[in-house]
C-alpha positions, 0 to 999 in steps of 0.5 A: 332596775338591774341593768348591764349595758355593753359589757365587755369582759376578757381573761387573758388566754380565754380571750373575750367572755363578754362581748356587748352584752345588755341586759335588763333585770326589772322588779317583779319579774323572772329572766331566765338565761340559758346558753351552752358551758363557757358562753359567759352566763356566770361571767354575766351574773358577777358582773351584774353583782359588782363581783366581777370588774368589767372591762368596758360597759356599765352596770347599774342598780337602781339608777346608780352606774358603775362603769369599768373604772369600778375595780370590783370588791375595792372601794365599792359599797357592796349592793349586797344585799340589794343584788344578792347571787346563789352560785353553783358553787353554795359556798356555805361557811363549813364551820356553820350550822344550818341555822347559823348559815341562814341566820347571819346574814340576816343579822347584818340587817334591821329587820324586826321580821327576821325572826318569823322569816327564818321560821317561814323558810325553814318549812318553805325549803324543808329544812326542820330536820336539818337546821343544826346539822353542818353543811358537810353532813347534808347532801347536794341538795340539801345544801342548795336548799340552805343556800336560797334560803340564806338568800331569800332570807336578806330580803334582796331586790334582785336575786341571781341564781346560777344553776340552783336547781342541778342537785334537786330532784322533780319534787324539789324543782316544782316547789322551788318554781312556786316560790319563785313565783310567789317571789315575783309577785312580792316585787322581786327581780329575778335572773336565773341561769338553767339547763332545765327547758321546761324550767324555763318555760314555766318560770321565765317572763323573758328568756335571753340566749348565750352564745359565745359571749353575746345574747343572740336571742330573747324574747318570752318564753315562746322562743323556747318552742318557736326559736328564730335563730340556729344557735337556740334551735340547736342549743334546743336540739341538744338538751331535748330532741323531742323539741321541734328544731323549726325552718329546717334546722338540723338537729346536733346530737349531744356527744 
């Protein structure tokens, strides 16, 4: 289990990012979290890495706690790649290759299968023709592809993903959901961040709400049609007006 208890966490002039989040990520399972920009939800996602240092609260990873005495990055055994995050920033090393980008990390572990793992995710993200290009020559999403590969590749227990499916298109968003799938019945915990409902709603086996640095609302996924709280029914409202906005909530238009 990948859990967050009572974390808190500030930045000077911002003020509090975090404020008492828990949450619980468990093997075999797909948490989608959703919530307006600047709510916390990337803040969350370093925290739950150990990239991040909380002020208060604890993280734990399989039953090891670290708590905000852990200064994130310094004297920590890295859980990577047990928790490995995707962020929407890629950061693909720019002097790699694709094959390179995807198979160094690998090469950091024991693993006999590497080999016909690689191979089985070059098809899997449809990168054949793209493997010996560097990453300033392939498109967004092209390159968000290689990034979840590189990911996926290490083989982590808990993947965290922050807005992976911006750049691609319907095509490429439908393939990614089956394989995220296929990675939950392997045994894989996964927590996705994502503006995309219908994303959610097909992905997701528990859904959490961000707003202004707390989860104000989680449950399955049905709370995406049936939401009981305003700051869901409006974040809803927002990002699709055709959704319901229930119990005489007003819509908020998107300007």
């Amino acid at each position: 289990m990948l859990k967050g208890s009572a974390l808190h966490k500030s930045y000077g002039n911002q003020g509090a990012v975090l404020k008492g989040v828990d949450v619980e990520i468990a093997p075999g399972t797909i948490t989608a979290l959703l919530g307006s920009n600047g709510c916390g939800k990337s803040t969350l996602l370093r925290a739950l890495a150990l990239i991040e240092p909380i002020d208060s609260g604890t993280v734990t990873i399989d039953g090891t706690a670290y708590d905000a005495s852990v200064d994130a990055g310094k004297g920590v055994p890295s859980p990577w790649p047990t928790v490995t995050v995707v962020f929407q920033q890629l950061f693909l090393w720019p002097h790699l290759r694709v094959r390179d980008n995807i198979a160094l990390p690998q090469s950091q572990r024991d693993d006999p299968m590497a080999a016909g793992r690689f191979e089985e995710l070059v098809q899997i993200f449809k990168l054949e023709e793209l493997v010996d290009r560097y990453p300033n020559e392939l498109s967004l999403g092209q390159r968000q592809r290689v990034a979840l590969a590189r990911a996926v590749a290490v083989r982590p227990t808990y993947l965290l993903l922050d807005e992976v499916t911006s750049a691609l298109d319907v095509e490429q968003v439908t393939s990614l959901l089956a394989y995220l799938k296929t990675l939950r019945g392997e045994g894989l915990g996964i927590l996705l961040i994502t503006h995309l409902i219908g994303f959610a709603r097909e992905s997701a086996d528990r859904v959490l709400f961000m707003s202004a640095g707390r989860v104000t609302e989680e449950g399955d996924a049905s709370i995406l049609s049936a939401p009981r709280t305003r700051e869901l029914a409006r974040f809803l409202a927002v990002l699709d007006p055709s959704e319901p906005v229930p119990n005489g909530v007003p819509a908020v238009c998107a300007s």
